[in-house]
MIBA-881537 format. One record per residue (C-alpha): residue number from 1; y, x, z. Coordinates in steps of 0.25 Angstrom, whole numbers. Layout:
<sites>
SITE  num      v      u      w
SITE  NUM      Y      X      Z
...
</sites>
This chain:
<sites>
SITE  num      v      u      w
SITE    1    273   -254    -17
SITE    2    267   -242    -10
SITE    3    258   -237      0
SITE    4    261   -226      8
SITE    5    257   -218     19
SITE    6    268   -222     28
SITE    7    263   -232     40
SITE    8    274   -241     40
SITE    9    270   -255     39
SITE   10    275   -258     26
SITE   11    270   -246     18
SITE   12    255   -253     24
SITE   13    259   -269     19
SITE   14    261   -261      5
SITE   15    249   -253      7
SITE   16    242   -269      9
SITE   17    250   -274     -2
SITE   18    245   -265    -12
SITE   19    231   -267     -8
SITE   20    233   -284     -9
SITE   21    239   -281    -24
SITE   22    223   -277    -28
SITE   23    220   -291    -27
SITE   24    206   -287    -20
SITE   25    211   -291     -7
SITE   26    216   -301      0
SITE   27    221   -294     13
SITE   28    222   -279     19
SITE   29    228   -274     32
SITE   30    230   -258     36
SITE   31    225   -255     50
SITE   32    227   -244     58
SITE   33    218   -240     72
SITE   34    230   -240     81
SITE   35    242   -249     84
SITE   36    248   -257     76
SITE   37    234   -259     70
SITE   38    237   -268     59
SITE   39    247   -258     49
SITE   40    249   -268     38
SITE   41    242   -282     31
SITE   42    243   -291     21
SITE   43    253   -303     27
SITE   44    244   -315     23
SITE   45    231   -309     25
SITE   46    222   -310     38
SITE   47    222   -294     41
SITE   48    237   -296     48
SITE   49    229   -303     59
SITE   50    221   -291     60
SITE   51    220   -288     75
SITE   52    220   -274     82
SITE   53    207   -277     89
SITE   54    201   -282     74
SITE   55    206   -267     70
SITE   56    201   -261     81
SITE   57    187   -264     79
SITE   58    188   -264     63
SITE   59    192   -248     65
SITE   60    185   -245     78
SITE   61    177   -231     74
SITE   62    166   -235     87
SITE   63    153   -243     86
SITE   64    157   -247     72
SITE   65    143   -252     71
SITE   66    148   -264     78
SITE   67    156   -267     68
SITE   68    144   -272     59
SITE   69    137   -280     70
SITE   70    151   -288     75
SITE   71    158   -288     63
SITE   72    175   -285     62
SITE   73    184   -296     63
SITE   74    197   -293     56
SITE   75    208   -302     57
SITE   76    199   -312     64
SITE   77    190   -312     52
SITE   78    175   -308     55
SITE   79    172   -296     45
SITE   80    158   -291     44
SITE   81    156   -275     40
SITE   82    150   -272     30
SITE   83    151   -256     27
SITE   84    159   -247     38
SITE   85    164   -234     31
SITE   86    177   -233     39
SITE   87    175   -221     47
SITE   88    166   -214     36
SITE   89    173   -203     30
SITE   90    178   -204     14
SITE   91    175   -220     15
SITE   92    183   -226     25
SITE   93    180   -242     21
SITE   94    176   -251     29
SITE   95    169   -266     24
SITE   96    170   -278     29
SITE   97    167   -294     24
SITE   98    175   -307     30
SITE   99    162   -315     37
SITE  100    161   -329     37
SITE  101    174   -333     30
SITE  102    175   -348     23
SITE  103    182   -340     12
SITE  104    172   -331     10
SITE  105    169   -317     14
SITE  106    178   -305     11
SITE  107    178   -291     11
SITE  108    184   -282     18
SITE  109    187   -268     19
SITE  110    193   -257     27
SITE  111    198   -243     24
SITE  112    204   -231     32
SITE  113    215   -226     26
SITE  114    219   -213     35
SITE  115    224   -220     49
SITE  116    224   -233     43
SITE  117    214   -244     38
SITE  118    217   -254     26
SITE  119    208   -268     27
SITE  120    207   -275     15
SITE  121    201   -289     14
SITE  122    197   -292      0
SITE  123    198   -305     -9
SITE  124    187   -317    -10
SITE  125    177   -310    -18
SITE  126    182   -296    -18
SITE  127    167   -287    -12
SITE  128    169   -277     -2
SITE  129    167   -265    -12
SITE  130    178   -265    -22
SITE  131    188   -270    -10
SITE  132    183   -258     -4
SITE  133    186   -250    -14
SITE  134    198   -254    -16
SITE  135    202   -253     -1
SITE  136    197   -239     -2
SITE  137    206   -237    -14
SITE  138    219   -242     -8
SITE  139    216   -235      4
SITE  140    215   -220     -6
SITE  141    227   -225    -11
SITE  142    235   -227      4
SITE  143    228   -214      9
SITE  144    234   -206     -4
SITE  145    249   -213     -1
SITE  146    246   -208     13
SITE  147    243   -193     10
SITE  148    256   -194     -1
SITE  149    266   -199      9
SITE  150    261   -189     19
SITE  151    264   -177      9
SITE  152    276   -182      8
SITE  153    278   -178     24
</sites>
């Protein structure tokens, strides 16, 4: 399976795929800023409900200040931020944690990854530092898959 540079929907469901087989999450989605909004998900998680508005305010870059006081909901799950990186150079990571869930809390991140953005919602248990971490792993690994196709042009 690979993960390319190429925006058609199937090389982003592999992109997802490959980030589910690290057993570190339980759901992931790539978002964009613009129409069609939701790019690719995992079939049997909640990120395919994602809705435009949710993206909306997930990647606004005003009054992100906001989003600490009201919280983001994504995919009708109330999230509460935790640390907001994703506009800061060399970082691009966002954190995030399910509130009020019967099944527990979970962490969530989000990472730019040139024009798009990969969310990833990790398993009971798994903290929000190493899924970070691996987010922001995958994400080197799609950016440089990116930058290779591209010289291939």
């Amino acid at each position: 399976m690979q993960c390319i540079g190429d925006t058609s929907d199937e090389v982003w469901q592999d992109c997802i795929s490959l980030f589910l087989q690290t057993e570190m999450c339980r759901d992931a989605a790539i978002i964009t800023n613009s129409p069609p909004w939701l790019l690719a998900s995992y079939p049997e998680g909640n990120f395919s409900q994602m809705t435009r508005e949710e993206i909306e305010t997930l990647l606004t870059k005003e009054d992100r200040e906001k989003l600490f006081l009201q919280g983001i909901i994504l995919a009708g799950t109330k999230c509460l931020l935790i640390r907001d990186n994703l506009y800061t150079e060399g970082n691009n990571t966002m954190d995030l944690r399910t509130k009020g869930q019967s099944r527990g809390s979970q962490a969530v991140t989000v990472v730019q990854i040139e024009s798009v953005y990969l969310v990833v919602m990790g398993q009971k248990g798994t903290e929000g530092g190493p899924l970070n971490l691996k987010a922001f792993e995958m994400a080197g690994y799609i950016r440089e898959a990116i930058f290779q196709h591209m010289a291939h042009f």
